[in-house]
KETOR-468488 format. One record per residue (C-alpha): residue in one letter; y, z, x. Coordinates in pm, 1 decimal, padded with zeros to 6 digits. Each point is the difference from the previous one (the first is absolute). Layout:
KETOR-468488
rec aa: A, Y: Y, Z: Z, X: X $
...
end
This chain:
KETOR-468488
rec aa: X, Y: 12740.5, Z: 13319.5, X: 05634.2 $
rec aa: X, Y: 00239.2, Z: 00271.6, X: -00007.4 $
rec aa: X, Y: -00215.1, Z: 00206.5, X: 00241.0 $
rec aa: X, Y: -00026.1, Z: -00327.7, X: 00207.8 $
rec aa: X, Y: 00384.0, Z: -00026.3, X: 00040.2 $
rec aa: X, Y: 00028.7, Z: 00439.4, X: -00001.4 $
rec aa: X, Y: -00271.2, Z: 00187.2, X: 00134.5 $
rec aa: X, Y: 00176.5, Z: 00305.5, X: 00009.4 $
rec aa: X, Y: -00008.4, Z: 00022.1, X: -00367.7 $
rec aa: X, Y: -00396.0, Z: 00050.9, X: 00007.6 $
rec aa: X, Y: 00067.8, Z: 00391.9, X: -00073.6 $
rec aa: X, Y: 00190.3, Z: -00080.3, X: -00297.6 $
rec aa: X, Y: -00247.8, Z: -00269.2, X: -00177.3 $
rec aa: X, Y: -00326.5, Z: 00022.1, X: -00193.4 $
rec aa: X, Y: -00179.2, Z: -00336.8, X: -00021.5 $
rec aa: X, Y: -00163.9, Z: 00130.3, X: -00347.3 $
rec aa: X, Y: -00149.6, Z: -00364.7, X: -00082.8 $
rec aa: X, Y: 00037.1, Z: -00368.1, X: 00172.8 $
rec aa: X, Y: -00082.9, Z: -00376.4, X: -00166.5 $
rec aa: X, Y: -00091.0, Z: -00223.9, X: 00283.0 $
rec aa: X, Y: -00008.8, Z: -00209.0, X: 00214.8 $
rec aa: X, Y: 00170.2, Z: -00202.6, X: -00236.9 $
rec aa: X, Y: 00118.2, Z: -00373.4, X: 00057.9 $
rec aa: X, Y: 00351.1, Z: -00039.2, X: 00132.4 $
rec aa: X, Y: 00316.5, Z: -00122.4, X: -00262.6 $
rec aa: X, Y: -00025.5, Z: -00354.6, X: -00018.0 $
rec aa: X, Y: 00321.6, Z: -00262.3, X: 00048.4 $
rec aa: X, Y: 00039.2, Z: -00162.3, X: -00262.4 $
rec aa: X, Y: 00190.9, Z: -00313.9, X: -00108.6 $
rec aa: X, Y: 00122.1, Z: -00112.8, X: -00380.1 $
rec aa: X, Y: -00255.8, Z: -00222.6, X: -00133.0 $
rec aa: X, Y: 00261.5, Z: -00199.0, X: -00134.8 $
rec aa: X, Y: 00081.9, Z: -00112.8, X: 00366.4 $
rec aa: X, Y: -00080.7, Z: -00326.6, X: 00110.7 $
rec aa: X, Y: -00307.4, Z: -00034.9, X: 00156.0 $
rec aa: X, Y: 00134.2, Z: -00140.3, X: 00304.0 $
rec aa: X, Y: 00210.3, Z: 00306.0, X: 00051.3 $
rec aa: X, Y: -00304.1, Z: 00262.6, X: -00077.6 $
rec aa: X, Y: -00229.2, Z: -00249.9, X: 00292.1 $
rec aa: X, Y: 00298.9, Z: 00047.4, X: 00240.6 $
rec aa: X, Y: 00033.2, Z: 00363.5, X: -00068.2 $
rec aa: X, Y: -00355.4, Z: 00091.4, X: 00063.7 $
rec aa: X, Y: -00036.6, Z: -00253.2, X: 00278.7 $
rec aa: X, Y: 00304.1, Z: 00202.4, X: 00205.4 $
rec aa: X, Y: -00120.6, Z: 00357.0, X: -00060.3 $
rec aa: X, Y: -00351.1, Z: -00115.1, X: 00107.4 $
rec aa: X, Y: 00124.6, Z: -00135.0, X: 00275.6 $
rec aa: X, Y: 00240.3, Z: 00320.8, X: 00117.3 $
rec aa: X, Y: -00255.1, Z: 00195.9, X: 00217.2 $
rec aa: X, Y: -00025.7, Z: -00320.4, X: 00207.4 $
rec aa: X, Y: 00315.5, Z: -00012.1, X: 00179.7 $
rec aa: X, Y: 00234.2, Z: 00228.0, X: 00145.1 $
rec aa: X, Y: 00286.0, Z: -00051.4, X: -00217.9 $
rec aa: X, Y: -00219.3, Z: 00071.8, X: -00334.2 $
rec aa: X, Y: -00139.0, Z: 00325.8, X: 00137.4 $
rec aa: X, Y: 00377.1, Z: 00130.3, X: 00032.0 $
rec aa: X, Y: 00024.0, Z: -00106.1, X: -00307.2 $
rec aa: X, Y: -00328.2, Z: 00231.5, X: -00169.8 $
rec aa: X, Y: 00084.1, Z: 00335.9, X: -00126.5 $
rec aa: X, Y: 00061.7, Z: 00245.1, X: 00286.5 $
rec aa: X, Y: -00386.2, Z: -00043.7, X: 00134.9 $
rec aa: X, Y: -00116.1, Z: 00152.6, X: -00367.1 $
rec aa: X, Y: -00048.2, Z: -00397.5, X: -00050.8 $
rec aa: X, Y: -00232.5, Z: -00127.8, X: 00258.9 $
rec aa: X, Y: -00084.4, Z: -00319.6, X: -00177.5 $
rec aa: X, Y: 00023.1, Z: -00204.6, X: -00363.3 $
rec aa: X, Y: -00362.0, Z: -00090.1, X: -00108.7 $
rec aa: X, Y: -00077.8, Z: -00298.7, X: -00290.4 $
rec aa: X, Y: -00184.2, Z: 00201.1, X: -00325.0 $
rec aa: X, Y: -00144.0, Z: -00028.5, X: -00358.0 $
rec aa: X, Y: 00006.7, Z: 00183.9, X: -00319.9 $
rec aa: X, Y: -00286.6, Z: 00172.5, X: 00067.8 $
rec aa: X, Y: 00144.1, Z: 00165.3, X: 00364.9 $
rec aa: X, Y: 00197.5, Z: 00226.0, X: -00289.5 $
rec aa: X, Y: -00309.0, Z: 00114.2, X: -00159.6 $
rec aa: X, Y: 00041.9, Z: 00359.1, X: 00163.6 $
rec aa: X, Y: 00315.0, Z: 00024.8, X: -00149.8 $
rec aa: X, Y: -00158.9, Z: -00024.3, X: -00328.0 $
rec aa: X, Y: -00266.8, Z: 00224.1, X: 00051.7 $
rec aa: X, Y: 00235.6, Z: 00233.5, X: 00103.3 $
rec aa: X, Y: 00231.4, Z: -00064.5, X: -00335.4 $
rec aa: X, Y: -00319.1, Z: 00064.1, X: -00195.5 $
rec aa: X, Y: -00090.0, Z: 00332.6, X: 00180.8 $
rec aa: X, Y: 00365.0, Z: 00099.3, X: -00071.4 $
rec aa: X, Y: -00008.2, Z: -00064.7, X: -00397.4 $
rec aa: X, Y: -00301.5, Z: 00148.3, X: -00004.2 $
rec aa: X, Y: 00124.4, Z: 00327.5, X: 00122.0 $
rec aa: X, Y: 00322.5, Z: -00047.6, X: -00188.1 $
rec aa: X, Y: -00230.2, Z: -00026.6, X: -00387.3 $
rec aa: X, Y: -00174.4, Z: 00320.0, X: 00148.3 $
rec aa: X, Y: 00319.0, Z: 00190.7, X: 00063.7 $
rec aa: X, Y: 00104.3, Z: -00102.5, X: -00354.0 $
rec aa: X, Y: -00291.1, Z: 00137.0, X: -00193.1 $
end
């Protein structure tokens, strides 16, 4: 990302490893909120990429769009989490 935003620092960095693609951060609501509130929530960011007003509204075009998921969308993550402890005991020994 850093590239992305400054490619004149290419010269400077060394990409020596990269995890990815990797799911995006997820928004996430108390679960202690009502369930009313967490169905209005996700109803309105589902709904942003559909009008004008809600794309203004998205993150500087790095958000294009909200998308519904499950638990298991976040499985890469924890592959990924795995791969790092893993490397992490081997350092240790």
């Amino acid at each position: 990302m850093e590239l992305r935003d400054h490619p004149e620092l290419a010269p400077q960095l060394k990409v020596i490893d990269a995890l990815g693609p990797a799911s995006i951060q997820p928004v996430v609501i108390a679960s202690s909120a009502p369930a009313g509130l967490k169905h209005d929530v996700q109803t309105a960011l589902l709904a942003m990429a559909g009008d004008e007003e809600g794309r203004r509204g998205l993150t500087h075009g790095f958000v294009k769009r909200f998308v519904a998921v499950t638990d298991a969308d976040y499985d890469d993550i924890r592959s990924m989490l795995k791969a790092a402890e893993a490397a992490h005991s081997m350092v240790l020994r």
